[in-house]
ZAMI-731128 format. One line per 4 residues: number of its first residue (from 0); for each residue x, y, z of C-alpha. Coordinates in Angstrom, 1 decimal. Example, Ala and Ser with C-alpha at 12.3 -4.5 7.8 and 13.67 -1.06 7.14 Angstrom:
2
0	12.3 -4.5 7.8; 13.7 -1.1 7.1
END
This chain:
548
0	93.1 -96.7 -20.6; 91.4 -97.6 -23.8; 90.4 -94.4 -25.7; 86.2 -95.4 -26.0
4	87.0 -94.8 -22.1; 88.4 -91.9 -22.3; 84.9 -90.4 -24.2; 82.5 -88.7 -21.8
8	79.1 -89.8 -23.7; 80.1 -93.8 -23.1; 81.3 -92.6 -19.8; 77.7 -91.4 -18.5
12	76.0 -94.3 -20.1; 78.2 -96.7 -18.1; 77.8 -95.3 -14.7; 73.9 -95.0 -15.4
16	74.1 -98.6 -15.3; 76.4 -99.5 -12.1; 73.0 -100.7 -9.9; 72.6 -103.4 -7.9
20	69.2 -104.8 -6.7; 68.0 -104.3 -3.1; 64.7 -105.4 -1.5; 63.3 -106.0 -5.0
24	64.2 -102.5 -6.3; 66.9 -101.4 -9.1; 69.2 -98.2 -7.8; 72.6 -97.1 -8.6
28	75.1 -98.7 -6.8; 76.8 -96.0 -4.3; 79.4 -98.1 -3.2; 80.7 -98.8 -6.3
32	80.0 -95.5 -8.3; 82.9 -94.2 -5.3; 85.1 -96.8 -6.1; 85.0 -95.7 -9.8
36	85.4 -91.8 -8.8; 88.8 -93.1 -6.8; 90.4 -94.9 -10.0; 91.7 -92.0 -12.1
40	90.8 -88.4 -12.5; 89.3 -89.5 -16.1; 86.7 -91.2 -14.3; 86.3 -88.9 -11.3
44	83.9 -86.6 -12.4; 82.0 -88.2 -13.9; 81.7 -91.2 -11.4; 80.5 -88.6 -8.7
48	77.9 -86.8 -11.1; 76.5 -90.4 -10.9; 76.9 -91.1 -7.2; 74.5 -87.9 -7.1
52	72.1 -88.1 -9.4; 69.8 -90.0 -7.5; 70.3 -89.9 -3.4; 67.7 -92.6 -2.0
56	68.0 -91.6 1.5; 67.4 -88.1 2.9; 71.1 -88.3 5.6; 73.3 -87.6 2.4
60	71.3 -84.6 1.5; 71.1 -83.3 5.0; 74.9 -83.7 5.4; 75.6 -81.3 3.5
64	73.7 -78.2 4.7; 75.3 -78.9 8.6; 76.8 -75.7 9.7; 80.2 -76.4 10.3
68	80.4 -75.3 13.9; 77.5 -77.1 15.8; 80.0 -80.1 16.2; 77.3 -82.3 15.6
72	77.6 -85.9 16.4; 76.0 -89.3 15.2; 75.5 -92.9 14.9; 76.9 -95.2 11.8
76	75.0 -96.0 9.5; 75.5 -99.0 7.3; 76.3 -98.3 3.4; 78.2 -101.1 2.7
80	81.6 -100.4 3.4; 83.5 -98.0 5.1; 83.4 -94.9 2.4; 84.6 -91.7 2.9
84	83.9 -88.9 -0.2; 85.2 -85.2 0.3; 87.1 -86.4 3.8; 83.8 -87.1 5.2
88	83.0 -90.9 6.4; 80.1 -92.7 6.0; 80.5 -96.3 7.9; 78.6 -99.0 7.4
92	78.3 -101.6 10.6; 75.4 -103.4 11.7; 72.3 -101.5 11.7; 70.8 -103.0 14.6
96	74.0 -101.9 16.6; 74.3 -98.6 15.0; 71.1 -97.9 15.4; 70.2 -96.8 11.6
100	72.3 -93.7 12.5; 74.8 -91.3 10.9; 77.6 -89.9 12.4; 79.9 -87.0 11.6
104	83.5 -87.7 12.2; 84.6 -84.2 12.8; 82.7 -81.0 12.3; 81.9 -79.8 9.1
108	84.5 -76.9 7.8; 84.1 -74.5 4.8; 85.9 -76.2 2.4; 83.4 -79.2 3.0
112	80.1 -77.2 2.7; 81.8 -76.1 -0.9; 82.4 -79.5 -2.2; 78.9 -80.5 -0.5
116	77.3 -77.4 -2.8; 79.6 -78.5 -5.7; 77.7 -82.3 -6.1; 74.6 -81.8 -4.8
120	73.8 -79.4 -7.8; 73.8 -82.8 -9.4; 71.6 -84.4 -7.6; 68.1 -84.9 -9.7
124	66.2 -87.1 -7.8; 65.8 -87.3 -3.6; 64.0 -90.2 -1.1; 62.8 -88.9 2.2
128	62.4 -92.4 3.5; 59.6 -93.5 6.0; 61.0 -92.5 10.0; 61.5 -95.5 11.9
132	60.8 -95.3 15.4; 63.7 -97.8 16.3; 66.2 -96.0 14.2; 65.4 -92.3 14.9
136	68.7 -91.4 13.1; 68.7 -87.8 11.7; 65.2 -87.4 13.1; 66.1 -87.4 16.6
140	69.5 -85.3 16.4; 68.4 -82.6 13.9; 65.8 -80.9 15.3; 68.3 -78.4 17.9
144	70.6 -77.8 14.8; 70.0 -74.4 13.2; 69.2 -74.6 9.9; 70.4 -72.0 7.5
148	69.0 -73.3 3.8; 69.9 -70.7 1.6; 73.5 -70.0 2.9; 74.3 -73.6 3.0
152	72.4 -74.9 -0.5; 73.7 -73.4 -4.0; 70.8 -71.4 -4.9; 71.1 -73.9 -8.1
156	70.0 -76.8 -6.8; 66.9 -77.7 -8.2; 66.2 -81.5 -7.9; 63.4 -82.6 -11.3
160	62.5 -86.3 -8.7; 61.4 -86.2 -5.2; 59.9 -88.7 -3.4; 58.5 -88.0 0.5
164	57.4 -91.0 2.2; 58.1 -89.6 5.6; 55.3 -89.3 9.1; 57.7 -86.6 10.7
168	57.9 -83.0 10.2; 61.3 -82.7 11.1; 62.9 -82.7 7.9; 59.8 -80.5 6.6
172	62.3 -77.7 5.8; 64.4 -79.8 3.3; 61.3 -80.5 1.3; 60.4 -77.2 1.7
176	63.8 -76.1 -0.6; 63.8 -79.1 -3.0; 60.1 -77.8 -4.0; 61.7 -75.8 -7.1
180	60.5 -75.0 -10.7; 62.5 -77.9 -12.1; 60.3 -80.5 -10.4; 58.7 -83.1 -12.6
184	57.9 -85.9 -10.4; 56.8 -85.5 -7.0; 55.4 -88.4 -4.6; 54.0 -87.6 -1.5
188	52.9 -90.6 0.9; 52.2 -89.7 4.0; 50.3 -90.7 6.9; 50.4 -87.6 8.8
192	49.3 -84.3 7.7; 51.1 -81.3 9.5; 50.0 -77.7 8.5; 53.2 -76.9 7.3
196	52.9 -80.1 5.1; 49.0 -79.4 4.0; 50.3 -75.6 3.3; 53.2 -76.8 0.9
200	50.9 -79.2 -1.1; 48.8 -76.1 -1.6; 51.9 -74.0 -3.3; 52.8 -76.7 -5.6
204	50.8 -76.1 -8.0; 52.4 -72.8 -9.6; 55.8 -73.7 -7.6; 56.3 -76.3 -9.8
208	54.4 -75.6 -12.9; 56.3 -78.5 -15.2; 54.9 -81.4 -13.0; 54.5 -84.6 -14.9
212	53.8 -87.0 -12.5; 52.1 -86.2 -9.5; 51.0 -89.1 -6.5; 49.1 -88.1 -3.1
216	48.0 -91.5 -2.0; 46.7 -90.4 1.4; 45.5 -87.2 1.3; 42.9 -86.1 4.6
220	39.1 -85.1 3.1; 39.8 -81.7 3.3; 42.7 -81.8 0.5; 39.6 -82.3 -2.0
224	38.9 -79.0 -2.7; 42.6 -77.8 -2.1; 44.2 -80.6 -5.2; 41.3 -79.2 -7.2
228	42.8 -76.2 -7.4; 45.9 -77.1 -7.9; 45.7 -79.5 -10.8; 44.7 -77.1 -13.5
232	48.0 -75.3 -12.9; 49.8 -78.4 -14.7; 49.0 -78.7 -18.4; 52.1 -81.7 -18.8
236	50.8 -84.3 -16.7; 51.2 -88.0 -17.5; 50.5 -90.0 -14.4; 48.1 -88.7 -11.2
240	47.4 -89.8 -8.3; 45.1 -87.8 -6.2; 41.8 -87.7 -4.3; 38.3 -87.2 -5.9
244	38.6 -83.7 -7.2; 35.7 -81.2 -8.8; 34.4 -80.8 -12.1; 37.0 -78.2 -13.5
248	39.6 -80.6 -11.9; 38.1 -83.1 -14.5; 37.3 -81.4 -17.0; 41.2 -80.0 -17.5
252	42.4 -83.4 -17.2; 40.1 -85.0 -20.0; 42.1 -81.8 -21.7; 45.8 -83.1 -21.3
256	46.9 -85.4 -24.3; 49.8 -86.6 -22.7; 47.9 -88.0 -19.5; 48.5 -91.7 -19.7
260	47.5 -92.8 -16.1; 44.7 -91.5 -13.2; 44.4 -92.7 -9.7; 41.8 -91.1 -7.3
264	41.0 -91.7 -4.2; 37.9 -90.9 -3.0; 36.9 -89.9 0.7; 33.8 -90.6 3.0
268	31.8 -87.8 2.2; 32.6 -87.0 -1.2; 30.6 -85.2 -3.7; 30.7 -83.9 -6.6
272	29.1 -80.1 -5.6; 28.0 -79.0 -8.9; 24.7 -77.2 -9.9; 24.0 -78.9 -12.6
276	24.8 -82.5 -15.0; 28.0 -82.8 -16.3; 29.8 -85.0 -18.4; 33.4 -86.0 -19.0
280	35.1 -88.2 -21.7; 38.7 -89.3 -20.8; 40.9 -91.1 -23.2; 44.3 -92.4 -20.7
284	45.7 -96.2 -20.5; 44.8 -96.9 -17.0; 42.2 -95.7 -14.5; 42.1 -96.5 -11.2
288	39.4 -95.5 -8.4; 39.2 -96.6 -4.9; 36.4 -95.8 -2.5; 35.2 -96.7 1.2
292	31.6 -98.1 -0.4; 30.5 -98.6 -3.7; 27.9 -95.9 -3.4; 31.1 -93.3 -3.2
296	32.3 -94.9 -6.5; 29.2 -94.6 -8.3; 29.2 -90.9 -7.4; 32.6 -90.7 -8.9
300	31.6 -92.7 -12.0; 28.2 -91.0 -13.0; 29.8 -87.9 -15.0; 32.7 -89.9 -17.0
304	32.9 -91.3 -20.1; 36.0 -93.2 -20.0; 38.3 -95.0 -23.1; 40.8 -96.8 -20.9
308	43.0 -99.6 -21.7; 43.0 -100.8 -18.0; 40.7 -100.3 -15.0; 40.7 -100.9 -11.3
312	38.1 -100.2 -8.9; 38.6 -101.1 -5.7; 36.0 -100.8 -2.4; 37.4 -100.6 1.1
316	34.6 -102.1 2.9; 32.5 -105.7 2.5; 29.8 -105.4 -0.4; 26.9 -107.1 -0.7
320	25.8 -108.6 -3.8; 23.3 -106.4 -4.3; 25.5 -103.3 -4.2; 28.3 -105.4 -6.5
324	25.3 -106.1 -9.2; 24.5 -102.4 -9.0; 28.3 -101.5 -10.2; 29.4 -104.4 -12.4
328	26.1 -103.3 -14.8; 26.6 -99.9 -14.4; 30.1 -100.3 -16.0; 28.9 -100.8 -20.0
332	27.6 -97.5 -19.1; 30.8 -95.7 -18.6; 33.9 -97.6 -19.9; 34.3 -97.9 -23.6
336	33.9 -101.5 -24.8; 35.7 -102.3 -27.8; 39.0 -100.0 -25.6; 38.9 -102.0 -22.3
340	41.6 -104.9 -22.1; 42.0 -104.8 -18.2; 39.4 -105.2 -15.7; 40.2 -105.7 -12.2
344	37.1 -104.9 -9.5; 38.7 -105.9 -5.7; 36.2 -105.4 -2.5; 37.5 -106.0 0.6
348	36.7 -109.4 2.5; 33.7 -109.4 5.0; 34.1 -110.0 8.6; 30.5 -111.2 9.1
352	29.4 -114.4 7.8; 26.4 -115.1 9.4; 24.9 -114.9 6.0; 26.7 -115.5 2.8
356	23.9 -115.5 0.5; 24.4 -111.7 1.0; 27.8 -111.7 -0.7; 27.2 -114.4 -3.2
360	27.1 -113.3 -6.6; 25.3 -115.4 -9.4; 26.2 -115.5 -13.5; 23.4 -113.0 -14.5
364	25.3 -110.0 -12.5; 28.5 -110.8 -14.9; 26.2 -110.9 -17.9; 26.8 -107.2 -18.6
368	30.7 -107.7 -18.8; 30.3 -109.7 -22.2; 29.9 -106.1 -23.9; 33.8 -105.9 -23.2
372	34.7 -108.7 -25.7; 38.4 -107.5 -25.8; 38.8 -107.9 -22.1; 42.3 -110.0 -22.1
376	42.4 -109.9 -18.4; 39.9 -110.2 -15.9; 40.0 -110.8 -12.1; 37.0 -110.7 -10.1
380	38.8 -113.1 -7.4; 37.9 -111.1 -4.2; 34.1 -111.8 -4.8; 32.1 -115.0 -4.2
384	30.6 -116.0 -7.2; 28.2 -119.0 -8.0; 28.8 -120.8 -11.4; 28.4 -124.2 -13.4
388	30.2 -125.5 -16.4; 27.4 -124.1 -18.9; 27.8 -120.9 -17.2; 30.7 -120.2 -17.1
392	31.3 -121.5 -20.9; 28.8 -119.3 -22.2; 30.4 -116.3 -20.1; 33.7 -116.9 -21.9
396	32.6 -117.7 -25.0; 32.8 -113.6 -25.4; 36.7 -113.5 -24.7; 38.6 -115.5 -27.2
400	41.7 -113.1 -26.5; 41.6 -113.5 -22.4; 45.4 -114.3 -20.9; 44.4 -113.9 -17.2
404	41.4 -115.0 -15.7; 40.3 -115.0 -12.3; 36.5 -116.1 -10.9; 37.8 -118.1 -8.1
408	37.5 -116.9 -4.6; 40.0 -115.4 -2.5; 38.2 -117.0 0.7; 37.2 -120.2 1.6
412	33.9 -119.5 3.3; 33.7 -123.0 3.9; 30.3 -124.2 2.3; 29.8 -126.3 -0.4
416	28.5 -124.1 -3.6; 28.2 -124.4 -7.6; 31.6 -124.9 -8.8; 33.4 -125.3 -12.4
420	34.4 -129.2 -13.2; 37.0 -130.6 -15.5; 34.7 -130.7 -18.2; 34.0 -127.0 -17.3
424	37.9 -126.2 -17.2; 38.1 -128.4 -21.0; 35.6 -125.9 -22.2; 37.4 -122.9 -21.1
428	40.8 -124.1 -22.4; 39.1 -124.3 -25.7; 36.9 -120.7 -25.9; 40.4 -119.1 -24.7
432	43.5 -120.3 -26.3; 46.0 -117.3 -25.4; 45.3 -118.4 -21.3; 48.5 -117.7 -19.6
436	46.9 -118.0 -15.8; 43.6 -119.2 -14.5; 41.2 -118.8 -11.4; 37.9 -120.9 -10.7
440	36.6 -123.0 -8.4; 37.4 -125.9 -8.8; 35.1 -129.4 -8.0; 37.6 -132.5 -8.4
444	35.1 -134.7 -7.9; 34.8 -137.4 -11.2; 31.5 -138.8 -11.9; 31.1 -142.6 -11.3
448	29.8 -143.1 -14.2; 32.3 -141.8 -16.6; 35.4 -143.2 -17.4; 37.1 -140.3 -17.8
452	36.9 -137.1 -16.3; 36.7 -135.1 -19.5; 34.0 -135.8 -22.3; 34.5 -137.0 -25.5
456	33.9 -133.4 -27.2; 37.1 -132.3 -25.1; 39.0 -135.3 -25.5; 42.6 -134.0 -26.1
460	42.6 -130.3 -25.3; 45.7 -129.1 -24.3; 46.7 -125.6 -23.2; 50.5 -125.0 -23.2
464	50.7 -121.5 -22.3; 48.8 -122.1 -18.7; 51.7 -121.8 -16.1; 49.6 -120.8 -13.0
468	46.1 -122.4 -11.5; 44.1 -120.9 -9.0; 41.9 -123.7 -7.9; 40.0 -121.4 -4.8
472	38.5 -124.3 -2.2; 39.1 -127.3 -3.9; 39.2 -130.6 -2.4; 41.9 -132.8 -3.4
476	41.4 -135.9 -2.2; 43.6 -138.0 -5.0; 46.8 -135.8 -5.8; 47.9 -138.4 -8.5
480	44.6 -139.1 -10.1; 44.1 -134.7 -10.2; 47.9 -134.3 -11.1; 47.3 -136.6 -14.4
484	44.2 -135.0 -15.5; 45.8 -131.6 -15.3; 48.8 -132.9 -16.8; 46.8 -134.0 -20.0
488	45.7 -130.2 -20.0; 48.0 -127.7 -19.2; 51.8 -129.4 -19.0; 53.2 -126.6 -18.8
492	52.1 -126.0 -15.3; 54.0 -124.4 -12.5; 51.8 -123.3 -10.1; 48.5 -123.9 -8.1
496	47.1 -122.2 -5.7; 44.5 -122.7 -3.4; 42.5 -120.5 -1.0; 42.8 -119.7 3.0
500	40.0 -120.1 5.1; 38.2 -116.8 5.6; 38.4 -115.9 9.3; 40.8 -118.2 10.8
504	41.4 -119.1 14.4; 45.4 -118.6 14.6; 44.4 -120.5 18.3; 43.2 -123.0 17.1
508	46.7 -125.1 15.7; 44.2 -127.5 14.2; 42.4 -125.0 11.7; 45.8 -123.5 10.4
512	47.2 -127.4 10.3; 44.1 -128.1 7.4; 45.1 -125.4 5.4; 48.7 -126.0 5.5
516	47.7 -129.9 4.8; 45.2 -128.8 2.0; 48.7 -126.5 0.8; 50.9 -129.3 1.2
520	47.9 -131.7 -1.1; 48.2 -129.4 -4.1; 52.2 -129.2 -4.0; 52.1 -132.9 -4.5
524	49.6 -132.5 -7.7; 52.1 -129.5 -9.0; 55.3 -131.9 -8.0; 53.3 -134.7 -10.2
528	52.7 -132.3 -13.1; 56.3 -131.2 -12.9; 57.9 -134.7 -13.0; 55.8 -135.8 -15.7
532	57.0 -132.8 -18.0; 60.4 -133.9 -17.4; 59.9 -137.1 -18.0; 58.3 -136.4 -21.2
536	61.0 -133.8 -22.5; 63.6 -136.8 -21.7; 61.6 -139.3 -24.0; 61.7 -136.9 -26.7
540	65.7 -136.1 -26.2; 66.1 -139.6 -25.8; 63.8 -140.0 -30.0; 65.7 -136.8 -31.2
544	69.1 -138.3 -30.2; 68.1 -141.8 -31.6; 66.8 -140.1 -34.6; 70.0 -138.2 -35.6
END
């Protein structure tokens, strides 16, 4: 063996790196880490340290605290391949047929629990994934063992990552233990609250005083006045999640330099409950705030000050255009201008169009976003908004340094409305150079009159750096004649996309057929633009090569 091998330090950083990619997620690759520990004794060590450090589903860790004489018995689970560390198999078959399941071989013996306590001192970050109700796995077997914690767990364990994303309270005792002083990250998702669960999230604040990042994303009402408490006990924080919490809640987190990122979620019925005005000035990178109805948010927002980098507001229920109006201006008020780069504002889609005037939003309500003139990247694509080419020029004239900007619709609310041509689309390629993706809707149609789609002014404007195209409910009645014009400005092109109707029948095979047609209209135009940048890059190969 080559003697950098043979040093520890290069060791460690090597085996931090054995991963492999799974459902679009990076983790350490188990399978292979073992492997590693069976080569030498050099490498042993070492290899398992690794294999422990970060345990991504919650069977490994209950393993080990079995008592040895309860002759357990389960199902396979599937890891891969057939493993087997300390004598004690893990198979991996089919986990339709296995049923998601792990099974013991043989019953656990003393010298197993050792090892067990021996490597899961090593662990530093544990997954308690979601229960699946067709793979009940550990869920449905544990509950008659009898759990002894402490005499089964070294009393150094003392995991600084865990992540609970289970509905169960079965395994409730094992995140009961892991909750130790060494704790700096700790997710909780969960979409059932037992007591025993509701109790713990009360603790955690002075159990785990060096908390660093800390996400509840569905917390009941009543954990308001509970995380409120609990927060001011952690004076390292850097990311939070939480729901809307009081005014000493905020006011020690506009105290914490090292926050970087907030998330609150605010309940039906939330209020602030203070006796008198207030007001709050947080400096972080990203904000984000999501409420059932705007009037919620606004409750939220009327005490802070904010210097943020990014923000996201999000409203779970349809707004009217009134209500939208109402926040959009309100927002000068509250986030810093010359800070903001981000702005994304997402409301939910309405189920009720009777009347769409209600949820149609007009140029002047976007007015007050022009104060934000280093905005680099706006989306405002879950609205309905009403705009022409002068509008929607003069409204961009204010964001030279936008990359990503979306005013198209995420709906098609079938209606014909005021919509941005390709003299409009000229204009905005040349009032925001550093475009990397776009979103308006787009009217195809090409005057009669004019011989070219694009007037003279704009005659050869060309944006490179736009990849993607969000066209909203665009016709596209001529996918050659559409594909050349965007060709001539943005060649670079990769992607268009187009909007589904709002509210479709999925019985009706005829409405679903139009939008998969409309779809399969606007592949053409990016095939077009596609074939037409190769054929261009071949012509210059072909005068490089001729040339040399």
């Amino acid at each position: 063996m080559h003697a950098c091998l043979q040093v520890s330090e290069i060791l460690r950083i090597i085996f931090a790196n054995v991963t492999e990619v799974r459902a679009s997620s990076v983790r350490s690759s188990y399978v292979t880490l073992y492997h590693l520990a069976l080569t030498c004794r050099t490498l042993r060590e070492l290899a398992l340290d690794a294999l422990w450090a970060h345990i991504h589903a919650s069977y490994m860790f209950v393993m080990c605290r079995l008592p040895h004489d309860t002759g357990s018995r389960f199902q396979p689970v599937r890891f891969g391949r057939d493993l087997s560390i300390s004598g004690i198999s893990i198979c991996r078959s089919d986990m339709a047929t296995a049923g998601g399941m792990v099974r013991l071989p043989r019953s656990l013996v003393d010298d197993d629990l050792a090892i067990f306590q021996k490597y899961v001192c090593q662990m530093r970050s544990l997954t308690f994934e979601k229960y699946d109700v067709r793979h009940r796995g550990l869920h449905g077997s544990i509950a008659p063992v009898p759990w002894d914690l402490h005499a089964s767990l070294s009393p150094s364990f003392s995991p600084h990552k865990l992540y609970w994303y289970d509905n169960c309270d079965v395994l409730l005792a094992c995140l009961q233990r892991c909750v130790s002083t060494t704790l700096t990250r700790l997710v909780i998702h969960s979409e059932c609250w037992p007591p025993a669960l509701v109790d713990l999230l009360a603790s955690v604040g002075k159990a785990c005083p060096k908390i660093k990042e800390f996400r509840c994303s569905t917390p009941p009402t009543s954990a308001c006045t509970m995380l409120s408490d609990v927060i001011p006990c952690w004076d390292d924080l850097e990311i939070l999640e939480t729901a809307a919490v009081n005014a000493q809640a905020l006011n020690h987190l506009a105290s914490l330099k090292q926050l970087r990122e907030l998330k609150i979620l605010v309940p039906e019925g939330y209020s602030l409950e203070t006796t008198s005005p207030f007001s709050v000035i947080l400096s972080i990178d990203k904000i984000s705030m999501t409420a059932p109805r705007v009037k919620l948010l606004l409750v939220l927002l009327a005490p802070l000050q904010l210097s943020v980098k990014r923000a996201q507001l999000n409203i779970e229920t349809a707004t009217n255009a009134v209500d939208l109006d109402h926040l959009l201006s309100s927002l000068a008020e509250h986030l810093e201008s010359n800070v903001l780069e981000s702005l994304n504002v997402g409301v939910a889609c309405p189920t009720d169009f009777v009347d769409h005037t209600l949820f149609e939003l007009t140029t002047s309500t976007l007015q007050r976003l022009r104060a934000f003139t280093g905005l680099t990247n706006l989306d405002l694509s879950s609205m309905h908004i009403s705009i022409t080419d002068d509008e929607i020029l003069d409204l961009v004239s204010s964001w030279p340094q936008m990359t990503h900007l979306h005013l198209d619709t995420d709906w098609d609310w079938e209606i014909t409305r005021l919509r941005v041509t390709f003299l409009g689309l000229a204009g905005v390629l040349e009032r925001c150079p550093e475009l990397r993706s776009l979103g308006i809707n787009l009217d195809t149609t090409v005057p009669t009159n004019s011989p070219s789609p694009t007037h003279r002014q704009y005659a050869g404007i060309t944006s490179e750096q736009i990849t993607d195209l969000r066209v909203g409910y665009a016709e596209c009645n001529d996918a050659e004649a559409i594909g050349n014009i965007l060709h001539g400005m943005c060649p670079n092109l990769n992607h268009i996309h187009c909007t589904r109707p709002v509210n479709p029948d999925y019985e009706d095979v005829s409405s679903d057929h139009l939008f998969i047609q409309g779809a399969g209209i606007w592949k053409k135009v990016e095939d077009i633009i596609i074939q037409k940048r190769r054929e261009w890059r071949t012509q210059q190969w072909q005068v490089h090569f001729i040339a040399t």
